[in-house]
Each structure stands twice: as structure tokens, then as C-alpha cells.
C-alpha positions as CSV (number, residue, x, y, z in Angstrom):
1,X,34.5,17.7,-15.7
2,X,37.1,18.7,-18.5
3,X,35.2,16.3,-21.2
4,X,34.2,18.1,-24.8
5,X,31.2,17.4,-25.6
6,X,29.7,17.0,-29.1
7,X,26.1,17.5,-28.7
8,X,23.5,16.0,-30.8
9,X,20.5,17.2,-28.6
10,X,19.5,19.3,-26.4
11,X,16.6,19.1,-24.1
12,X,15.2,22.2,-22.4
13,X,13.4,22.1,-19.1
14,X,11.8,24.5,-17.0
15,X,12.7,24.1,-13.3
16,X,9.8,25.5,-11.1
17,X,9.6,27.1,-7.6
18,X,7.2,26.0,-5.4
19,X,5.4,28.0,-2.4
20,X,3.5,26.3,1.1
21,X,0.4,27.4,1.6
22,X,0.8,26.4,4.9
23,X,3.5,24.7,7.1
24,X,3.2,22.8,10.1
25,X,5.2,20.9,12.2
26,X,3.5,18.1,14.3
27,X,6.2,16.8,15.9
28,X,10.2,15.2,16.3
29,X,10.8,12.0,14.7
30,X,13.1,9.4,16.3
31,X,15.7,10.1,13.0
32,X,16.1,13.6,14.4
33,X,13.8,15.1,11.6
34,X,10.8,16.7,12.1
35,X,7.5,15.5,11.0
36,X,5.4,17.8,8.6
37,X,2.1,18.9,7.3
38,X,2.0,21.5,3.9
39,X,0.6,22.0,0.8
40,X,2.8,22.4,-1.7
41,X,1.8,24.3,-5.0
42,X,4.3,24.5,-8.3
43,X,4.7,27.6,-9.9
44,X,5.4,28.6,-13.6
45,X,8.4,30.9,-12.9
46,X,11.7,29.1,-11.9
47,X,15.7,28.1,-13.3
48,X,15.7,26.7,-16.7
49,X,18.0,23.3,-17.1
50,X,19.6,22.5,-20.4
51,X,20.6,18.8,-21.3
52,X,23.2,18.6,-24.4
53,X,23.3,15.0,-25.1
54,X,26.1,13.7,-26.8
55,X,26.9,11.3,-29.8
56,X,30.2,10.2,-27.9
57,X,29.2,7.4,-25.3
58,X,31.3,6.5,-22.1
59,X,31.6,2.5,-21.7
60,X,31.0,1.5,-18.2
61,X,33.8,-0.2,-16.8
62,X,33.9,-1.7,-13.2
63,X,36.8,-0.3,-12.4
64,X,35.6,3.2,-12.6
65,X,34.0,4.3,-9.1
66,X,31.0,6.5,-9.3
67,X,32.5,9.9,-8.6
68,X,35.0,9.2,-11.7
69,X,31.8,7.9,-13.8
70,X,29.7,10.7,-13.1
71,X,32.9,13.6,-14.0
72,X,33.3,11.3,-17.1
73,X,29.5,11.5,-18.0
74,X,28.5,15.5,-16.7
75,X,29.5,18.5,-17.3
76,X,27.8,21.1,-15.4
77,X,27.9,25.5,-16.6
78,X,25.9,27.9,-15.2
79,X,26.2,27.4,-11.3
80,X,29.8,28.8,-10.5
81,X,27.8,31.4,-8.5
82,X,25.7,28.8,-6.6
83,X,28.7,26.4,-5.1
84,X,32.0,26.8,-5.9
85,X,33.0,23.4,-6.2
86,X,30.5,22.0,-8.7
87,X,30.4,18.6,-7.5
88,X,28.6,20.1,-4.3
89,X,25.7,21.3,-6.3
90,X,22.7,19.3,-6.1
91,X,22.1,19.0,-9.5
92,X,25.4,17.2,-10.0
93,X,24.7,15.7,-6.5
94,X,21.3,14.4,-8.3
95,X,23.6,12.6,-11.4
96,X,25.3,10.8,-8.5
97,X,22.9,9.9,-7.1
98,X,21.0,8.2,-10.3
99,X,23.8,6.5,-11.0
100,X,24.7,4.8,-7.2
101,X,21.4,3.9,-7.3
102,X,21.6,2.1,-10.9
103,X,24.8,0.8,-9.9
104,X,22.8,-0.9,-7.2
105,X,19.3,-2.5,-8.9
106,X,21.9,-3.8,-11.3
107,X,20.1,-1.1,-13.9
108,X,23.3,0.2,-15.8
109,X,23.3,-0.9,-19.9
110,X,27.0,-1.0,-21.1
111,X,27.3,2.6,-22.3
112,X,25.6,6.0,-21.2
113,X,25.7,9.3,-23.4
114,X,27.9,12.0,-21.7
115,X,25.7,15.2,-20.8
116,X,26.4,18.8,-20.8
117,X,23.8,20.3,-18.4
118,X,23.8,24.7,-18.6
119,X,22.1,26.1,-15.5
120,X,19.7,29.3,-16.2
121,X,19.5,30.5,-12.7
122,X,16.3,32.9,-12.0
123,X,15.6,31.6,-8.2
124,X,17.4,33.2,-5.1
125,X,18.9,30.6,-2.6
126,X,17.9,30.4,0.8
127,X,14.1,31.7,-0.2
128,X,11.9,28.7,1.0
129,X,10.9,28.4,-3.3
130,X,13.0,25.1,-3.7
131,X,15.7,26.4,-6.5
132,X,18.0,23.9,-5.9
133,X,15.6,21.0,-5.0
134,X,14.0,21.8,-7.9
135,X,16.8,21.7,-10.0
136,X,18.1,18.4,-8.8
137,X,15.0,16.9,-9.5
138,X,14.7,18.3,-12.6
139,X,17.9,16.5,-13.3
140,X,16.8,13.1,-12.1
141,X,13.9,13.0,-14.3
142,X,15.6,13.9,-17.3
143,X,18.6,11.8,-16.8
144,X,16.4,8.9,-16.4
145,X,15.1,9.9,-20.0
146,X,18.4,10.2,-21.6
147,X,19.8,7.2,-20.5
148,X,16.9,5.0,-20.4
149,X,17.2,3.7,-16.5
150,X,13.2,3.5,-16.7
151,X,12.9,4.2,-12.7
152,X,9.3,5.0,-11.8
153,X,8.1,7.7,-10.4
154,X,8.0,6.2,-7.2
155,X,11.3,5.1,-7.3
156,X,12.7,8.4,-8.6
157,X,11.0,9.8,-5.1
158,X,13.0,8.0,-2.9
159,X,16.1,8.6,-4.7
160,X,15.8,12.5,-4.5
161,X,15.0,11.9,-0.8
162,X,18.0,10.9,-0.2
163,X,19.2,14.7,-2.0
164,X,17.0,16.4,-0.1
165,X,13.5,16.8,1.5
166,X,11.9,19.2,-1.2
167,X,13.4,17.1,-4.3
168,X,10.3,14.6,-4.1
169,X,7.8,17.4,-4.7
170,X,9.4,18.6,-8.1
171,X,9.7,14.9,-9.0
172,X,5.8,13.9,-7.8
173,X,5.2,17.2,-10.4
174,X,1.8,18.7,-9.5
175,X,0.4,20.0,-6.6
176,X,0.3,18.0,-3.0
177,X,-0.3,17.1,0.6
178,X,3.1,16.6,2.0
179,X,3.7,15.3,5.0
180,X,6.6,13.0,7.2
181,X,9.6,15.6,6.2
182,X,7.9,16.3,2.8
183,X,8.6,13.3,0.7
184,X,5.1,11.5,1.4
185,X,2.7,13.1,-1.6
186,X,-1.0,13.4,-2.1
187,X,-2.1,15.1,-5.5
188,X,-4.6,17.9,-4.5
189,X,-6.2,19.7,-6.9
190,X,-6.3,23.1,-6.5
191,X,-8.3,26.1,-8.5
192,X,-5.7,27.9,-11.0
193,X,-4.0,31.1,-9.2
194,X,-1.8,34.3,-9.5
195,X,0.8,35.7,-6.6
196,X,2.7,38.3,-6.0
197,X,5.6,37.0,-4.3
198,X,8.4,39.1,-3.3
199,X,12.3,38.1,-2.4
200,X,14.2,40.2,0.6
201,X,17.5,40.1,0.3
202,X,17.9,37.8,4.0
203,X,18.5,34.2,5.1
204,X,18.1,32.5,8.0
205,X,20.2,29.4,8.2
206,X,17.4,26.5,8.4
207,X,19.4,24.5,11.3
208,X,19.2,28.1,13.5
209,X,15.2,28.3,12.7
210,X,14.5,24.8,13.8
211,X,16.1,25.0,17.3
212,X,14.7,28.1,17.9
213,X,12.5,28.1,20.9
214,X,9.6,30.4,19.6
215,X,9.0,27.5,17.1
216,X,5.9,25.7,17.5
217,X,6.5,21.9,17.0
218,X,3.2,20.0,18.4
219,X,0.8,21.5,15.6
220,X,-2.4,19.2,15.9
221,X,-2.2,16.7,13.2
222,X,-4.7,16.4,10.6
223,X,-6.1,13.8,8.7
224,X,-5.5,13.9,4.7
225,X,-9.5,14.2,3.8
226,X,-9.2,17.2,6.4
227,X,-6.4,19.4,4.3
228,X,-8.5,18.5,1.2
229,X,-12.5,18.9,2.1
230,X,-10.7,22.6,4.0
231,X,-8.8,23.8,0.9
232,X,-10.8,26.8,0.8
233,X,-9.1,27.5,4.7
234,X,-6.1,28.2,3.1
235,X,-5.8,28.6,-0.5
236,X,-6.8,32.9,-1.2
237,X,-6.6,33.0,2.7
238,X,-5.2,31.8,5.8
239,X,-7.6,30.8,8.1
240,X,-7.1,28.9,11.7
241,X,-5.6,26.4,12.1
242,X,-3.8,26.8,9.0
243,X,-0.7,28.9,9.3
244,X,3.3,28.4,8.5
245,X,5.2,28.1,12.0
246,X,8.5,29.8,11.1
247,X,7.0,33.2,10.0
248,X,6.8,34.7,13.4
249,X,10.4,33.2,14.1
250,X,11.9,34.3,10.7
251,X,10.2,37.6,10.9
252,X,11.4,38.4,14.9
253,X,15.6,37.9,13.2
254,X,15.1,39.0,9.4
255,X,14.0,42.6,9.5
256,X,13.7,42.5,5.7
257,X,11.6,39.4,5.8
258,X,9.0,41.1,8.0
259,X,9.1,44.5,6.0
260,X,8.2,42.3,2.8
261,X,5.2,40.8,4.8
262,X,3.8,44.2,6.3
263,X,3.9,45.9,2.8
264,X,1.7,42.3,1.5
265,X,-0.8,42.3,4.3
266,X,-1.3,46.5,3.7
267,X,-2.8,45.0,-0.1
268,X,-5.2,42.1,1.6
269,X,-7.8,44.2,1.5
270,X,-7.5,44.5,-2.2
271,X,-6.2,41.2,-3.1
272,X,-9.1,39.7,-0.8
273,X,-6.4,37.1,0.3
274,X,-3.8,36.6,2.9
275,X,0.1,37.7,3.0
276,X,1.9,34.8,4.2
277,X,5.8,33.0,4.0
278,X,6.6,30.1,2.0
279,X,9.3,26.8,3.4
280,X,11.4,28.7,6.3
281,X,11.8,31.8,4.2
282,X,12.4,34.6,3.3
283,X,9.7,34.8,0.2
284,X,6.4,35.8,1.1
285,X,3.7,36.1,-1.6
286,X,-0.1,37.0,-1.7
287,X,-2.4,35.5,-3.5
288,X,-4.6,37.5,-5.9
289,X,-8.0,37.2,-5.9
290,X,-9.3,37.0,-9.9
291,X,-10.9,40.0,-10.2
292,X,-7.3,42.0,-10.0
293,X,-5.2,39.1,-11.2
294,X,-5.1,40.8,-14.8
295,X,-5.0,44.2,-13.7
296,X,-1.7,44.5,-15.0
297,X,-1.1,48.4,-14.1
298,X,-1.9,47.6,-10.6
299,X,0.0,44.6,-10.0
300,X,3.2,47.0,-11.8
301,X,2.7,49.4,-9.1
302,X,2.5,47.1,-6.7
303,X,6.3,46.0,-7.6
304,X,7.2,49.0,-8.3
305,X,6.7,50.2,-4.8
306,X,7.5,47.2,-3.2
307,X,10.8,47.4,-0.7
308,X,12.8,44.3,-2.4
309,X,12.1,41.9,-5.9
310,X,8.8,41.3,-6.3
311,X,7.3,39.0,-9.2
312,X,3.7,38.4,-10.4
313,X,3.6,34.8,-10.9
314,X,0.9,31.9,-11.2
315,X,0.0,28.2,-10.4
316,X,1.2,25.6,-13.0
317,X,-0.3,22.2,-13.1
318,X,2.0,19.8,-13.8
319,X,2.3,15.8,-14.3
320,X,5.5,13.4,-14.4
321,X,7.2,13.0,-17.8
């Protein structure tokens, strides 16, 4: 990834976080996977992804194997601090992957625009908000763009399945029923909201969390109509049998993590909502009800006194490009 690039455009992209408003595992697939049931909401606070496109164009010659394609065609700044060998960063990871999977649907044209991609990194790893998921399928939709693959959406979903089981979300790009491990999506529409969510500084590797044996695995499945018609179960507040399974896991090995969520649930009564932990941690957020949502003085002190990052954030309602 040594290539100059002269750029001739540059596309700006936000890259959003997401939050569960509940998680719930139903069960062990045959894969070794676990089956899932969430609502997943996008958020308007996230990374910001920068695309330089440039005049110069790389002919595609079938002697070049896609690893040496994809250094000739990215260049990727910004997310030395996230892997330190580049090419293990999903967004590059993502590139790969749209190209392997051009390479085999025979989708390729005879040239493709090299593409300098800058990383504005605001989301924490390891926080259950989907940072680098995001990213990569941030990059997946915008790479389609560029180089005028024309995958569908659909298509584009079970490529960044492949990445990684929260990519299809960002790629689906509004608010949704997830279930299997996440990648099959039902649009839900959900009222507008603002969060506090705040970030201690812990992680819990996700491997550890799911061979725990405090984790619940045999949630009662629900049907699709139930998550919808019962939307008002879980969205300002957490009512049974709605509830994320790792919390009580997560909060028994991450002191921090359970310090976040007391100070949350000691504001429920002023929020009128419920404190609760998004993915397998270690955000937590409460949702605010309306009537303080723009109380701007509270929701500083709120952050202020808070006992790691907090950020007032809200729900974005987004569609595929």
C-alpha cells in the first residue's frame, strides 16, 4: 500500500454505531454459532470514512492475485492505532472481500480507480456499538459506488457476512429485527430517540463471554410480528421478556461495566426509561424520555458526573445508497 494517489474526488461518509435494545440468544446452531434475536437501532454519532478516488486506474490483469490487486487499488490512513498490520483491518478486509467476490460473479470491468480511504476514528473497540463492522460496511457500499460493481443490497449482505456478523446491519442501513447470528434483517420502524450512552474503559473478549456458564442460551423464541406489535416492551424500557443475556455476565467480570450501569439505572427515574448494555459490551446507554431529551444543562451534568465517557446521542433513520 505504497501507491500515490492523485485524487480527483473525495467522498465523505459517516460510519454509525449501532445499540441492541435487546439481545437474546435462542440457541446453538450446528455451525457452532449461536442463533439470535435483537433489535438493532443506528445511531447518528460514529467514525467518519473518507474515499479519495483517483484519476490513475489499475488495469486488471489475471495474473495479479487478489491480495496484490487490492494493495495496488487501497490505501488505507487513519487506523494504525486500530490493527497494526493494516491488511488485518476490516475495512481493508471489506475491499478484499468486494473484490473476491467480483472476481467470482465474473463482475470485474477491465480497470478500477485506485482509492485512498482516511479513517476518522470516534468509536472505542470492543464496546458492543459495531465501530469496525460499521466501517467495513461502510466501505463495501461505497466501493460498490466507485467502481460501479452494481451488487444489490442483498448481495452486499452476504458479502459483509462473510467479514463479520454486525457488517449486514450497517449495510441493510436502517433499523431491524435481526436474527440467525444477526445477518437476517427486518426493517422496524421505530419512534425517533436520544441516549446517553457511556464507554468504560473494559473489554471482555467475546469468545470468553460466550462459553461462560452464567450465559443464558435457550431464550424462548419469538415470532417477528411479536418483536414488532411489542416495540413499546422495549424501546424507552426494558420490560420481560425482553432483556440482553450478557449484562449480568459482563457486569459479574467488568467492574467498570457494572459501575457505568448503576450510575444509568440511579437516572431511570428521571429519564422514565431503562439503563441497559448494548452487543456483549461494555457500552450501556439510557434512553431519554422527550420531555428531558433537550434539557441540555441536565444531560451536561449528567456527563459530567458520570464515572467514564459518556455521549448524548440520538436515533438516525437511515436507507441504502
Amino acid at each position: 500500500m505504497t501507491n500515490v494517489l492523485t485524487p480527483s474526488a473525495t467522498i465523505s461518509r459517516l460510519s454509525p454505531a449501532k445499540i441492541n435494545l435487546f439481545l437474546h440468544i435462542i440457541g446453538k446452531r450446528a455451525d457452532g454459532y449461536h442463533d439470535l434475536q435483537t433489535v438493532f437501532r443506528l445511531l447518528d454519532w460514529g467514525d467518519y470514512l473518507y474515499f479519495s478516488v483517483a484519476d490513475n486506474r489499475v488495469a486488471i490483469d489475471d495474473a495479479l492475485d487478489v491480495d496484490m490487486l487490492c494493495n495496488h487499488l487501497i490505501a488505507l490512513t487513519g487506523a494504525e492505532t486500530v490493527t497494526s498490520n493494516l491488511h488485518d483491518n476490516l475495512i481493508f478486509k471489506a475491499a478484499r472481500a468486494l473484490l473476491v467476490a467480483a472476481l467470482e460473479l465474473s463482475k470485474l470491468p477491465k480497470s478500477l480507480s485506485q482509492v485512498h480511504i482516511t479513517l476518522d476514528k470516534h468509536l472505542p473497540m470492543g464496546a458492543g456499538l459495531g465501530g469496525g463492522s460499521s466501517n467495513a460496511a461502510t466501505t463495501l457500499l461505497v466501493l460498490n459506488e466507485i467502481w460501479h460493481l452494481n451488487f444489490t443490497r442483498d448481495t452486499l449482505i452476504t458479502i459483509g457476512a462473510k467479514i463479520g456478523a454486525d457488517v449486514p446491519i450497517f449495510i441493510f442501513g436502517q433499523d431491524a429485527i435481526g436474527m440467525g447470528i444477526g445477518e437476517q434483517l427486518t426493517a422496524i420502524d421505530l419512534p425517533d430517540q436520544q441516549y446517553l450512552v457511556l464507554i468504560p474503559d473494559a473489554h471482555i473478549n467475546t469468545a470468553k463471554l460466550f462459553a461462560h456458564p452464567m450465559l443464558q442460551r435457550d431464550i424462548a423464541a419469538l415470532s417477528i410480528e411479536t418483536i414488532q406489535n411489542q416495540a413499546s416492551y422495549y424501546i424507552q424500557n426494558s420490560l420481560t421478556p425482553y432483556q440482553n443475556v450478557f449484562t449480568p455476565v459482563v457486569t459479574s467480570l467488568a467492574p467498570a461495566v457494572n459501575e457505568a450501569l448503576q450510575y444509568l439505572q440511579g437516572l431511570e427515574t428521571q429519564a422514565m426509561s431503562t439503563a441497559r448494555m448494548t452487543g456483549s459490551g461494555s457500552a450501556v446507554f439510557l434512553p431519554l424520555d422527550a420531555s428531558i431529551a433537550t434539557d441540555n444543562a441536565l444531560l451536561a451534568k449528567w456527563v459530567a458526573e458520570a464515572p467514564c465517557a459518556g455521549y448524548v446521542v440520538g436515533s438516525v433513520k437511515q436507507k441504502f445508497r
